[in-house]
C-alpha positions in Angstrom: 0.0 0.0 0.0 2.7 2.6 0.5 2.7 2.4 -3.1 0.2 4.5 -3.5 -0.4 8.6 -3.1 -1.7 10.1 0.0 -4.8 12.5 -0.8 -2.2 15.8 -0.5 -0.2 14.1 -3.5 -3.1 13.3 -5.4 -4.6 16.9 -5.1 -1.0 18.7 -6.0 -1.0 16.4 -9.5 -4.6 16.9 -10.5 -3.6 21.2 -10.0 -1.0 20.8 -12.1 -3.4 19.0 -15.0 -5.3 22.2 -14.8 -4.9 25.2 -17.4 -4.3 28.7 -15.8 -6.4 32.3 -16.7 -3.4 34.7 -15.7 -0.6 35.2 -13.1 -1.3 35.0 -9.6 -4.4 32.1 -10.4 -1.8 29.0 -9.9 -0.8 30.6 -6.4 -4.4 31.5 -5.2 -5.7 28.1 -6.3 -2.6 26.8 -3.9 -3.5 28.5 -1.2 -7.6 28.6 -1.1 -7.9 24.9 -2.7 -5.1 23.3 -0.9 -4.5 25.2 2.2 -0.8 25.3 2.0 1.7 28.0 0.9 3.1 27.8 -2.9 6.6 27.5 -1.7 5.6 24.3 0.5 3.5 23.3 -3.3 6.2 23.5 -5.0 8.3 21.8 -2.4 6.1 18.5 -2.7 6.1 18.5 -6.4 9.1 18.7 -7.4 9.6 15.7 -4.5 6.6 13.8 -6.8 7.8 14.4 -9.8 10.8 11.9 -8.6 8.8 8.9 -7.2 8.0 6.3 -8.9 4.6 5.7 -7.8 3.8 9.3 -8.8 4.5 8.3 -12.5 2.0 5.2 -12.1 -0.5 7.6 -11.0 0.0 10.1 -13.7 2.5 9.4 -16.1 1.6 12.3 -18.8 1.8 15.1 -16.0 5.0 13.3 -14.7 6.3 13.0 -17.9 5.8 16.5 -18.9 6.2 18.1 -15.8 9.6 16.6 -15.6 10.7 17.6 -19.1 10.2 21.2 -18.2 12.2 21.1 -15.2 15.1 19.2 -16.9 14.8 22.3 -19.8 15.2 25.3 -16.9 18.2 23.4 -15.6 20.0 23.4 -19.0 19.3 27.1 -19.2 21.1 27.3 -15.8 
């Protein structure tokens, strides 16, 4: 069982799915939908988007997600 994503996990993934009006909408989703600050957020997912059971869960967000974080570290 400890395969599998608590709620928290689940809830940061299925935000990210999500499409975004304008600046500041991500953040405020974060905070009202999630109760937790967007550094914390950000925190957790980037945890996620290494753990293997998070790429069973939701291997096109993974997948994607983790493409765009390898890119802004070869800009670095």
């Amino acid at each position: 069982m400890d395969e599998e994503l608590t709620r928290q996990e689940r809830d940061v993934l299925a935000l990210e799915r999500r499409g975004w009006a304008g600046p500041g909408a991500k953040e405020r989703a974060i905070r009202e939908e999630l109760g937790m600050a967007p550094v914390r957020y950000y925190q957790l997912l980037n945890a996620l988007l290494d753990a293997p059971r998070a790429l069973a869960h939701d291997p096109v967000t993974v997948n994607r997600l983790r493409r765009i974080r390898a890119a802004r570290r070869a800009e670095r």
